[in-house]
C-alpha positions as CSV (number, residue, x, y, z in Angstrom):
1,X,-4.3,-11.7,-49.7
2,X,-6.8,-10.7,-47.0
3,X,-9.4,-13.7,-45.9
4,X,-12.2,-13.9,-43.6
5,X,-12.8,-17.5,-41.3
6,X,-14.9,-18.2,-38.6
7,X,-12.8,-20.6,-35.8
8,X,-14.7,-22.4,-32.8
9,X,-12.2,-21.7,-29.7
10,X,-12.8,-23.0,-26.0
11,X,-12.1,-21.2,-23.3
12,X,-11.8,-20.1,-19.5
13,X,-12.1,-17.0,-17.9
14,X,-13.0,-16.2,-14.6
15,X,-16.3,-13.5,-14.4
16,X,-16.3,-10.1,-12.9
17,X,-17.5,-11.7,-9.8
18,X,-15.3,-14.8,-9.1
19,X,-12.5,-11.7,-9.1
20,X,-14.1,-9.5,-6.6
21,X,-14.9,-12.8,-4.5
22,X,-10.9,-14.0,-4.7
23,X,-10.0,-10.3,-3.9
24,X,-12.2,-10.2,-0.6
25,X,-10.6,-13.7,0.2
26,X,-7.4,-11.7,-0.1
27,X,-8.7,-8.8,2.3
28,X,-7.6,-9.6,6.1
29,X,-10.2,-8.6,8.6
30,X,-9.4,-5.0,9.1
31,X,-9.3,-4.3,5.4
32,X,-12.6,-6.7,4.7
33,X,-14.5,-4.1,7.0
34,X,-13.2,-1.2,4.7
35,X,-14.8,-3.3,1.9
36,X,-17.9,-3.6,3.3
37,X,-18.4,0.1,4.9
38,X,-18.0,0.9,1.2
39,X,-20.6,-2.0,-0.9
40,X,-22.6,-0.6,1.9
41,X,-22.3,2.9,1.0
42,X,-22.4,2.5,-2.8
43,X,-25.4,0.1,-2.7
44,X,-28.5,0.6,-0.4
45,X,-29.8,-2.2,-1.2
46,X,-27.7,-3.4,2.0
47,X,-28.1,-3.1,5.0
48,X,-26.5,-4.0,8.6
49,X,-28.3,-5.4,11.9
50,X,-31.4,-7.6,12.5
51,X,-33.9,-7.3,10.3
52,X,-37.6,-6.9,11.0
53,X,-39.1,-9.5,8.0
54,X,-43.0,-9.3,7.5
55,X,-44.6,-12.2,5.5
56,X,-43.8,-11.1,2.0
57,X,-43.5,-14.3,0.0
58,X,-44.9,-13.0,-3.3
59,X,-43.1,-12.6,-6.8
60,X,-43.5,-9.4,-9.0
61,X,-45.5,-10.2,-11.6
62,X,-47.3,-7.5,-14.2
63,X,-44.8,-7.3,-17.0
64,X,-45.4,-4.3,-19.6
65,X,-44.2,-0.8,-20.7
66,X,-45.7,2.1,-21.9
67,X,-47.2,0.6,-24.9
68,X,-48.1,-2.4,-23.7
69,X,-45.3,-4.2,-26.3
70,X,-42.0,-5.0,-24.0
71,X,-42.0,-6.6,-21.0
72,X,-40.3,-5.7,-17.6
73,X,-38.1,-8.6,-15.8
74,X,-40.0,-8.2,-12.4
75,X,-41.1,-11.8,-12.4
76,X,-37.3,-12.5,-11.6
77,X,-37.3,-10.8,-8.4
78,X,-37.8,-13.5,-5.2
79,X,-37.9,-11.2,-2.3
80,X,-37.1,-14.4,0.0
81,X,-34.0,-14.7,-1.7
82,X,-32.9,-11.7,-0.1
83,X,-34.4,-11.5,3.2
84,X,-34.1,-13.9,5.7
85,X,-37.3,-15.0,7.9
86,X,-34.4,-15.9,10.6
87,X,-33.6,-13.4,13.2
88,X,-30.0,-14.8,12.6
89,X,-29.1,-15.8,8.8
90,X,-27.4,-19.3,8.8
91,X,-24.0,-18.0,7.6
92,X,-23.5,-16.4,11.3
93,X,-24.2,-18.8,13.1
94,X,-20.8,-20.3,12.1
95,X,-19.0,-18.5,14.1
96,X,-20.3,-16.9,17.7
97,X,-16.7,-15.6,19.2
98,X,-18.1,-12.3,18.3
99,X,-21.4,-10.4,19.2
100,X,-22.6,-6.7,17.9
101,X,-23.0,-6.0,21.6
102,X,-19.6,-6.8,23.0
103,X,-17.8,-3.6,23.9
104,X,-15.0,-3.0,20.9
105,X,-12.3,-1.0,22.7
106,X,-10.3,0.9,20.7
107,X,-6.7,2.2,21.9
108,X,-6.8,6.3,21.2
109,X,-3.8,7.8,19.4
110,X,-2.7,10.6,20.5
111,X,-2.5,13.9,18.1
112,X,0.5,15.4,19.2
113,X,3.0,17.1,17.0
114,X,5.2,15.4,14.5
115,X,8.8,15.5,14.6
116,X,9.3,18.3,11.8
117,X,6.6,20.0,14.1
118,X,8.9,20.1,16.6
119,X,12.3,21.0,15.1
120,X,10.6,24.2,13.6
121,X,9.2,25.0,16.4
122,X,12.8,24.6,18.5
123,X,14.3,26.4,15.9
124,X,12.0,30.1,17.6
125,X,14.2,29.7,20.2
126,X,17.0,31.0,18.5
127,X,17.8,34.6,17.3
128,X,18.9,34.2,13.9
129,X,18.9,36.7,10.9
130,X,16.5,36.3,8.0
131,X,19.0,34.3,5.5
132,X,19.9,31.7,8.4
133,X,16.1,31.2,9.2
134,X,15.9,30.2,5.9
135,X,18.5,28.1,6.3
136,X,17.7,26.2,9.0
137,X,14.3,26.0,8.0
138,X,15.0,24.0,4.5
139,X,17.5,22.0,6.9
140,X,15.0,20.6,8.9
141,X,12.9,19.7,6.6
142,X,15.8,17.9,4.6
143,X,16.3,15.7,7.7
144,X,14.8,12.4,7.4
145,X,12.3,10.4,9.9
146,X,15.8,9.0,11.6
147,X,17.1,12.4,12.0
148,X,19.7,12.1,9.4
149,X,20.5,14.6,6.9
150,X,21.2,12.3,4.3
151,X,22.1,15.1,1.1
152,X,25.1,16.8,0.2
153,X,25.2,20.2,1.7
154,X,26.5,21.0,-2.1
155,X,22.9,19.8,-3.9
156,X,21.7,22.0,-0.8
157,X,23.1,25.4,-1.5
158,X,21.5,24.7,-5.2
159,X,18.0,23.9,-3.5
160,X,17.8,27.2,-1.5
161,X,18.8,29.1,-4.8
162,X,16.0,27.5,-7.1
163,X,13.4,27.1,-4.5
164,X,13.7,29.6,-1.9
165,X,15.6,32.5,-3.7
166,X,18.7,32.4,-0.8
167,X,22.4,32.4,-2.2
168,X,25.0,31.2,0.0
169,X,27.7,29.1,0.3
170,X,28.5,25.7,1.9
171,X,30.5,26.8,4.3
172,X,27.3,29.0,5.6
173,X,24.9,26.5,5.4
174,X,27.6,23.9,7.2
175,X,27.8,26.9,10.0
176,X,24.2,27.0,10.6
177,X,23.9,23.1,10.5
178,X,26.4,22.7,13.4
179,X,25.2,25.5,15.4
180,X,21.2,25.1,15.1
181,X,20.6,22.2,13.8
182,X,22.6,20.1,15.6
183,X,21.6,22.1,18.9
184,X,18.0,20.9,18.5
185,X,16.4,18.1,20.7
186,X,16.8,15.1,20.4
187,X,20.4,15.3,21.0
188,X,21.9,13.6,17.7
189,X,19.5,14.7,15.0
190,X,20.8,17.0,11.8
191,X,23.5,14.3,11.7
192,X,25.1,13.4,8.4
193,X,26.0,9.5,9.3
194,X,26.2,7.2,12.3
195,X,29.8,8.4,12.9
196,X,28.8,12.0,13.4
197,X,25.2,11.1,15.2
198,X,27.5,9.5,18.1
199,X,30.2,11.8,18.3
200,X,27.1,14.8,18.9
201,X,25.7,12.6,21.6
202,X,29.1,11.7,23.4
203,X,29.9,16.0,23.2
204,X,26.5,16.7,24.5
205,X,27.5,14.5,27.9
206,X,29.8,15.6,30.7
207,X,33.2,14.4,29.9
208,X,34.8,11.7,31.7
209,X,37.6,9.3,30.8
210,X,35.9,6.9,28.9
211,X,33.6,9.7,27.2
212,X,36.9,11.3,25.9
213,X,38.0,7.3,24.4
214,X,34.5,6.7,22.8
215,X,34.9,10.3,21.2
216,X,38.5,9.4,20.2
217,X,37.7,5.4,19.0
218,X,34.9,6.9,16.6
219,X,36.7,9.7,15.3
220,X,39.9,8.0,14.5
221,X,39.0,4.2,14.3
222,X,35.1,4.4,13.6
223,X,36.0,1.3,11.1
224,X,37.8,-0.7,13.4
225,X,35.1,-0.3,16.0
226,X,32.5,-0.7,13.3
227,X,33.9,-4.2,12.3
228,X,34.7,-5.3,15.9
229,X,38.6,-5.8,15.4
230,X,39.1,-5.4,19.2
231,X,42.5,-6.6,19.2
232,X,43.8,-3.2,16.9
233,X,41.6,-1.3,19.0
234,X,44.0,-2.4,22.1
235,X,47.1,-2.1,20.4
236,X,46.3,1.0,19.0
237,X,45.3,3.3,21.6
238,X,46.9,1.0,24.1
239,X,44.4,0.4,26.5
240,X,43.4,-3.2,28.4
241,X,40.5,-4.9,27.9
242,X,38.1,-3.3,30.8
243,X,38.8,-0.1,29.6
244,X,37.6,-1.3,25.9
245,X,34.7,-2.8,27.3
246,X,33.7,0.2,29.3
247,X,34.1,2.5,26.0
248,X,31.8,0.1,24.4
249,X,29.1,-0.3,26.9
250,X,28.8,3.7,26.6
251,X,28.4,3.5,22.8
252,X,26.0,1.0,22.8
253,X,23.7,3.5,25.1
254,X,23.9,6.2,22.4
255,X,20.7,6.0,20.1
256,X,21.9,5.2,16.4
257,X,18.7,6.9,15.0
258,X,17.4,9.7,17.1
259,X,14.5,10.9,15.4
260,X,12.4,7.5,15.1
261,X,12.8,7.7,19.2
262,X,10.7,11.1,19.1
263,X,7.7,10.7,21.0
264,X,5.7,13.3,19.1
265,X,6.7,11.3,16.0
266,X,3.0,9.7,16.5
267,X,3.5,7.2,13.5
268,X,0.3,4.9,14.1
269,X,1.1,1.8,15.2
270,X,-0.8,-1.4,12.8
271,X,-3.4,-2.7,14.9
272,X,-3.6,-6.3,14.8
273,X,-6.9,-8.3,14.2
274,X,-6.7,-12.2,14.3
275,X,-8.8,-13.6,11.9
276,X,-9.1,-17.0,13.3
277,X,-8.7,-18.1,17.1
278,X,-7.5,-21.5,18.0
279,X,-7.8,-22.8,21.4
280,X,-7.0,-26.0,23.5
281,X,-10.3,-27.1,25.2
282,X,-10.2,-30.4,27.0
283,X,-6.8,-31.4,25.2
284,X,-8.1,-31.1,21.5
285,X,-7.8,-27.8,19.4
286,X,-10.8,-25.7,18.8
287,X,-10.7,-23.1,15.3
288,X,-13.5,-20.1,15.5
289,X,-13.1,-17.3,12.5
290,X,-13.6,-13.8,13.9
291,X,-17.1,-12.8,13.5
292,X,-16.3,-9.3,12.1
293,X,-16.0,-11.6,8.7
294,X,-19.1,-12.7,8.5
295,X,-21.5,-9.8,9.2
296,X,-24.9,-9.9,9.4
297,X,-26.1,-7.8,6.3
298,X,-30.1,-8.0,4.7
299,X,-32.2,-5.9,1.9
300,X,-32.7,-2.8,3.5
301,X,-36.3,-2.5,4.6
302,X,-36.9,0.8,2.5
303,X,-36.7,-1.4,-0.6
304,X,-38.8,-4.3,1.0
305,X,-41.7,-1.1,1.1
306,X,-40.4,0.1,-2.0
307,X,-41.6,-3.3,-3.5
308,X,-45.2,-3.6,-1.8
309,X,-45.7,-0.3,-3.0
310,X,-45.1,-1.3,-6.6
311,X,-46.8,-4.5,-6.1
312,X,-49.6,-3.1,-4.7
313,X,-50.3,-0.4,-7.4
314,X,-53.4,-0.6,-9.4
315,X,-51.5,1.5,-12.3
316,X,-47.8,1.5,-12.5
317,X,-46.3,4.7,-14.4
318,X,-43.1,4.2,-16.5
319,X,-41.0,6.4,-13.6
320,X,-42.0,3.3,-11.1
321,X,-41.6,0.4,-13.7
322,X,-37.8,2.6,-14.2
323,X,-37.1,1.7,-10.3
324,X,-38.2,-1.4,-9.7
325,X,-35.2,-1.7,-12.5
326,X,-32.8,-0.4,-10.5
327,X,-34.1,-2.1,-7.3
328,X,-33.6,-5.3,-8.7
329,X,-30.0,-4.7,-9.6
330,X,-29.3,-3.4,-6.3
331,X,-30.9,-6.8,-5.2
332,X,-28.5,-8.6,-7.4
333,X,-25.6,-7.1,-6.6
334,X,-26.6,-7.5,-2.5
335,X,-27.7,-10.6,-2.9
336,X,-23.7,-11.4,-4.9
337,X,-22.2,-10.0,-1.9
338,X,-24.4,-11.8,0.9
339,X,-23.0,-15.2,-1.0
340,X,-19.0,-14.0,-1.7
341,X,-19.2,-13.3,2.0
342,X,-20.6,-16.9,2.8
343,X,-18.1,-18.3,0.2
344,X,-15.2,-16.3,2.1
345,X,-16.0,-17.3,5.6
346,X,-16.5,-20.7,4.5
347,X,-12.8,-20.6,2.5
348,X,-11.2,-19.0,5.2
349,X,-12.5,-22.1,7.8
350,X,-11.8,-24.9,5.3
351,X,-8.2,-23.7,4.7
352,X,-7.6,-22.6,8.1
353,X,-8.4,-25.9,9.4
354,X,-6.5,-28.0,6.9
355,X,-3.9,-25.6,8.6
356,X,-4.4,-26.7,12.0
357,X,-5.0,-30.5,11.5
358,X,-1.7,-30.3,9.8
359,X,0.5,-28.5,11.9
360,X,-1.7,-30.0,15.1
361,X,1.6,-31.1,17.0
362,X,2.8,-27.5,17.1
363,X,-0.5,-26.3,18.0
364,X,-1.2,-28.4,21.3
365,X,2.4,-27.5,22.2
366,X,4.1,-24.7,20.9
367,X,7.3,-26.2,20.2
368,X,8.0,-24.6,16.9
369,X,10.3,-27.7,16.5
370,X,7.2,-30.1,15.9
371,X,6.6,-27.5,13.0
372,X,6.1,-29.9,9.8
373,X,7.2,-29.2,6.4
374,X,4.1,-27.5,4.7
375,X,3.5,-26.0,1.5
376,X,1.1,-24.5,0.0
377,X,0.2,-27.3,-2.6
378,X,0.5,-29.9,0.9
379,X,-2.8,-27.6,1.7
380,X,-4.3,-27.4,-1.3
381,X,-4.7,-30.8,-2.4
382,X,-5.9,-31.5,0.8
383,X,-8.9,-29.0,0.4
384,X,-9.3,-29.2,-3.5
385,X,-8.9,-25.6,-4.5
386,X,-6.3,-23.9,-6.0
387,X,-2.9,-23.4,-4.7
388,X,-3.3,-19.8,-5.5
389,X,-6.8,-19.6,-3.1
390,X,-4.7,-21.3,-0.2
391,X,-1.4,-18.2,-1.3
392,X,-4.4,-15.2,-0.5
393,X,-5.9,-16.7,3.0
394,X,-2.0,-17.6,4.4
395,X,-0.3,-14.7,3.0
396,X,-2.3,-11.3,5.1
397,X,-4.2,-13.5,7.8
398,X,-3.5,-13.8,11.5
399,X,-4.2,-16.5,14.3
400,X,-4.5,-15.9,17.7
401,X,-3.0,-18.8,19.4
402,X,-2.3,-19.8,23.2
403,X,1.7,-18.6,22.0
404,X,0.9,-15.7,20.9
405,X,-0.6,-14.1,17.5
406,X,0.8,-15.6,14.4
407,X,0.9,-14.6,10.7
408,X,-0.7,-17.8,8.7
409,X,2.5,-18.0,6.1
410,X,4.7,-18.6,9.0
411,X,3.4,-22.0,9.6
412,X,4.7,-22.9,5.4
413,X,8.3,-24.0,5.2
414,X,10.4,-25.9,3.1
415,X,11.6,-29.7,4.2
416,X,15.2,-31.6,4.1
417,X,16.0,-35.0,5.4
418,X,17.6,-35.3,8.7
419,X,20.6,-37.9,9.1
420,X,17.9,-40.6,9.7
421,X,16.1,-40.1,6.1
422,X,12.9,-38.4,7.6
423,X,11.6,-35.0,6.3
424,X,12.2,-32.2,8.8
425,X,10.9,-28.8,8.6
426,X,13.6,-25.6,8.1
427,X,11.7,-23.8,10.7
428,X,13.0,-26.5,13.1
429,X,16.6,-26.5,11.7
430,X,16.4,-22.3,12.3
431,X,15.1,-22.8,15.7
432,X,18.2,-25.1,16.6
433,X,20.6,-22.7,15.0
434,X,19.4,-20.0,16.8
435,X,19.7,-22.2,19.9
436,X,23.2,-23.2,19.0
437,X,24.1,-19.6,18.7
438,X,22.5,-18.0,21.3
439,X,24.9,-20.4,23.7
440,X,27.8,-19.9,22.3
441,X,30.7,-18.2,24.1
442,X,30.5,-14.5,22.6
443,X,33.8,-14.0,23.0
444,X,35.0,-16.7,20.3
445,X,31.4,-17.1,18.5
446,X,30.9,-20.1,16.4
447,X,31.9,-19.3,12.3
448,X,29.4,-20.7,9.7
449,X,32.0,-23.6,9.0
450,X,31.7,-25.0,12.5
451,X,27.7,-24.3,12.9
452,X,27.2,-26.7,10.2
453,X,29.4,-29.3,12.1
454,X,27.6,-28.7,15.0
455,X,24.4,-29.2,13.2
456,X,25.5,-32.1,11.8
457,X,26.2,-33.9,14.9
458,X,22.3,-32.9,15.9
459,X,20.8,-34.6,13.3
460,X,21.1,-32.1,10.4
461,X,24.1,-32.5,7.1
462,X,23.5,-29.1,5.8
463,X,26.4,-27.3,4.1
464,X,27.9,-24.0,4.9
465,X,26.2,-22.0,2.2
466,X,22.7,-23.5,3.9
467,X,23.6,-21.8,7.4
468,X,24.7,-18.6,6.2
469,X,21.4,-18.6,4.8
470,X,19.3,-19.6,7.4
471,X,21.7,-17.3,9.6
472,X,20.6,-14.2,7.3
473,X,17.2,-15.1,7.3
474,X,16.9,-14.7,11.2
475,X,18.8,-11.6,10.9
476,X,22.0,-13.1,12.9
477,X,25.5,-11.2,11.8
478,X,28.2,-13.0,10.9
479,X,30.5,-14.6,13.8
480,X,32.9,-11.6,13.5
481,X,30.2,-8.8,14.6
482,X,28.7,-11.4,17.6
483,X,32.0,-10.8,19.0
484,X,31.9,-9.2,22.4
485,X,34.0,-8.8,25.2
């Protein structure tokens, strides 16, 4: 049986608005411009640099439509709640480490070719027939931005049938790889693993003695070389241990991925843009937000006449009562965005400073080993917002420091007790195992059994499960591949 009732729920929901505001706090500076080259452009209502106010302190009034029955809103607009009588609003005078007229030097990138530019272009130099044009041509671009060519020359020969209407074998298209592909600069590229990347590079050199072992160690004991068992390397192609170490010196200068080494590759490198700045002046630390987050943005003067002109009007017709309308929600909305900007700059400061204070040891000094144990509840409860507010100004945000640029969510870590009960940060238990094992003898490194005696005797009872995983984190191989000669 179907039955109708009315229920009373209470609920919360965040507005349209308290969204877009948490997704600028997000935005890091470079990506907060973006935003605001494009508010700008979908709402002219805004507008950039100092405005030229005149004494315009009145409020709309005359409130009708055509027929005199409905009233028009215009009473709501406030003009001075948009434009500032300051030559400087308030909200930037926050922060003065950066000024419209300060030269902003860009580094050019240069528009050279790409890497696939190139190999096609290598590939005139050859005389080859129609069918191994082809060929070569749906080779190179097969090859990845490494160099490799990472698919079976079997799926290959299907390719070139479906898409480029050329039947051949893979014996043919193996025969053109070798001899074209593989030809092509830089020496290495067309390769279809490390093994054979090498072994193109060590061909391509003048042969001497040890060229001849590198070329024999990875064709017949790329494995053992791979996983560093020296000892069956000697015993196997019966060589001492300079002559091993010489074989492996001229590996190591062989590049393992030829194509990212392309100079025409032109990738854009990520340009970097602190968002905050501390500095040590007189012995205390000093926090500044960069200014390109809190520019200066007003109601475009074109509106300001916009609204005299209405205000000023002895009859109003229905097409001017329709844009005063439309001004006053472009007033809205630039009015919003004047304030999330003020609420983000002043997020950004109160978190970035809760930041500092807390980490201030590691700050004055740079000893990552004064690093404290921080999360991101530690941060929030001191500044009363949300841990989730704290997660979006750490997780994309940079600070320049005296040691160098560093991303915010470095500074967050984890603690454990030392041997002495205090709470100790697992940034400064990585920082000691990386000491540990950047001492060590490399020719009998340390396994993770005895770095965790040896961490224990500095201070730190963490098992052997714990150091592999810190190892991993910092990207350290396991004792067996820090083995060298």
């Amino acid at each position: 049986m179907l039955k109708q009732s009315l229920n009373f729920k209470l609920s919360q929901k965040l507005s349209p608005q308290q969204i877009q505001l948490m997704k600028m706090i997000q935005l890091p500076t470079q990506a907060f411009e973006e935003r605001l080259k494009q508010e700008i452009e979908e709402n002219p209502a805004l507008d950039t640099g100092k405005e030229e106010t005149d004494d315009f302190e009145e409020n709309l009034e005359n409130e009708f439509d055509d027929d005199g029955t409905e009233k028009i809103a215009t009473e709501d607009i406030n003009i001075d709640d948009y434009l500032s009588d300051d030559e400087i609003p308030n909200y930037k005078t926050q922060a003065n480490n950066y000024s419209s007229d300060d030269e902003e030097k860009q580094v050019p990138y240069a528009a050279g070719k790409t890497f696939h530019q190139s190999l096609r272009e290598q590939l005139n130099t050859f005389s080859l027939n129609e069918e191994d044009n082809a060929i070569a041509e749906f080779l190179v671009g097969s090859i990845d931005d490494s160099g490799y060519l990472r698919r079976d020359l079997a799926d290959l020969v299907d390719d070139l049938a479906f898409t480029q209407n050329v039947f051949t074998t893979v014996d043919k298209i193996e025969n053109v790889l070798v001899k074209v592909v593989q030809a092509l600069d830089p020496i290495g590229v067309g390769a279809r693993d490390l093994k054979e990347c090498l072994i193109i590079q060590l061909k391509s050199k003048s042969s001497t003695d040890v060229r001849v072992l590198a070329i024999s160690v990875l064709e017949t004991a790329f494995d053992k070389f791979v996983k560093k068992h020296y000892s069956k390397l000697l015993e196997k192609f019966d060589i001492n241990e300079e002559e091993l170490k010489n074989t492996i010196t001229e590996i190591s200068k062989l590049n393992p991925k030829p194509g990212s080494s392309y100079a025409g590759n032109n990738k854009i490198a990520e340009q970097i843009v602190p968002d905050f700045s501390i500095r040590i002046l007189d012995g205390e630390l000093d926090l500044t937000l960069n200014s390109r987050n809190a520019p200066e943005l007003h109601v475009s003067r074109e509106y300001n006449n916009m609204l005299k002109g209405y205000q000023e009007a002895t009859e109003k017709s229905k097409s001017q009562k329709d844009a005063v309308i439309f001004i006053k929600q472009k007033l809205d909305a630039a009015k919003w965005f004047i304030d999330a900007i003020k609420q983000r700059q002043q997020t950004l400061m109160v978190t970035m400073n809760a930041i500092m204070h807390h980490q201030y040891d590691y700050f004055l000094t740079g000893d990552e080993r004064k690093l404290k144990p921080m999360i991101l509840k530690d941060i929030a409860d001191k500044i009363q917002m949300d841990v989730s507010t704290v997660s979006r100004v750490a997780n994309s945000k940079y600070v320049s420091t005296p040691y160098g640029t560093k991303l915010i969510k470095e500074f967050f870590s984890e603690s454990m007790k030392n041997d002495q009960g205090e709470e100790v940060s697992t940034r400064e238990i990585k920082k000691i195992l990386e000491t540990v094992i950047s001492k060590e003898n490399k020719r009998k490194p340390y396994t993770d059994d005895k770095l965790s005696l040896l961490l224990k005797e500095e201070g730190y009872p963490i098992a052997r499960r714990t150091v592999a995983k810190y190892r991993e984190q910092l990207d350290i191989p396991v004792a067996r591949l820090r083995k060298e000669f």
